[in-house]
N, C-alpha and C positions, 0 to 999 in steps of 0.2 A: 527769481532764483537768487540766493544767498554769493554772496562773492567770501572769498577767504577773511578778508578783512571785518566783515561784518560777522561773520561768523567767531571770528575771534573774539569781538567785542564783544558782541552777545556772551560767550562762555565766559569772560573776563564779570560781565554782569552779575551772571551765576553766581558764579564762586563768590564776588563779594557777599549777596546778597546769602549764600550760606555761610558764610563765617560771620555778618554782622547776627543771623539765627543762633549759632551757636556758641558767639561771644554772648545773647541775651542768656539762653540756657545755663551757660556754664555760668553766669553772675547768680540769676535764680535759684539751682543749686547748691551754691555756695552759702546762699542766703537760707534757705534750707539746713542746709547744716549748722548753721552758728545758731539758729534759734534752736534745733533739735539740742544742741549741745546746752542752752541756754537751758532749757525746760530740764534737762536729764539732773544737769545740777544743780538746781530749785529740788527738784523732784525729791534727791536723794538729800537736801540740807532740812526739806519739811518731815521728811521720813522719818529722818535722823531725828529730830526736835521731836517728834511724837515719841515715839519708840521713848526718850527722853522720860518723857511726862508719865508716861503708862509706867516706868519703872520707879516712879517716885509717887506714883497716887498709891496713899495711904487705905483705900477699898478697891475691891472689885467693882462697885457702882462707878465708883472714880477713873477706874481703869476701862470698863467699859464705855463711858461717856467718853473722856478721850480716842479712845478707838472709832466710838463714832464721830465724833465731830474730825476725825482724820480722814476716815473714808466720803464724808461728802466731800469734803477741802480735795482730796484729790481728785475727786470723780468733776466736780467742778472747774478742776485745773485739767485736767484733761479733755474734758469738752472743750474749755476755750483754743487749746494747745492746738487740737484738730482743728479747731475751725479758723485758725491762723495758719497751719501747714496749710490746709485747703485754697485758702485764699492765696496763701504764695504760690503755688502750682496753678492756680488759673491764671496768676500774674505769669509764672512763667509761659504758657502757653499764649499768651495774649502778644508779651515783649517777640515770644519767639516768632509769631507771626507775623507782627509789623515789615520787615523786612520785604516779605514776599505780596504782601499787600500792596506794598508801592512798585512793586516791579510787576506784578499781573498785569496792570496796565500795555505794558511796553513788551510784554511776551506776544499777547496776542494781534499783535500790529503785523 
C-alpha cells in the first residue's frame, strides 16, 4: 500500500517526465516550422527566378524547356523537403519518448 508521501513523489515523477515529453515536442515543432518556412521561401525565390526566365526566352521551345527543367527542380525539391519533415517527426516522436522510457522502469516497481 502506497503512503501519501510516495504517492506524491510518484505524481511529482509524472509530471516531470510529461513536461520533459512535451518540452521535446514543442522544440521538434518548432524545428518544424523554421524548415517549412525555410522551403516555402526557396520555394517562392526558385518560382520567382523561373517565371523570370520563361518571360525572357526569346521561343516557345525556350519557354517550354524552362518550364520543364522547373517542374522536375521543384518536384525534386519537394521530395526531399518531405522526406526531411518526415524524418523530423519521427525525431519528434522518438525525443518525445525518451522520457517515459526511462521512467517505465520505476512505474512498474
Amino acid at each position: 500500500m502506497m503512503n501519501i508521501d510516495t504517492m506524491q513523489k510518484q505524481g511529482q515523477e509524472n509530471l516531470d517526465v510529461a513536461m520533459k515529453s512535451m518540452t521535446a515536442m514543442t522544440k521538434g515543432f518548432q524545428d518544424i516550422a523554421k524548415e517549412t518556412a525555410e522551403y516555402a521561401k526557396k520555394s517562392f525565390e526558385t518560382s520567382s527566378a523561373a517565371a523570370e526566365k520563361m518571360m525572357a526566352a526569346k521561343s516557345l521551345d525556350k519557354a517550354f524547356e524552362v518550364q520543364a527543367d522547373y517542374a522536375k527542380s521543384a518536384y525534386e525539391s519537394f521530395v526531399a523537403e518531405a522526406t526531411k519533415i518526415g524524418e523530423l517527426y519521427a525525431d519528434i516522436a522518438k525525443e518525445a519518448y525518451k522520457p517515459f522510457e526511462s521512467a517505465l522502469p520505476k512505474m512498474t516497481k
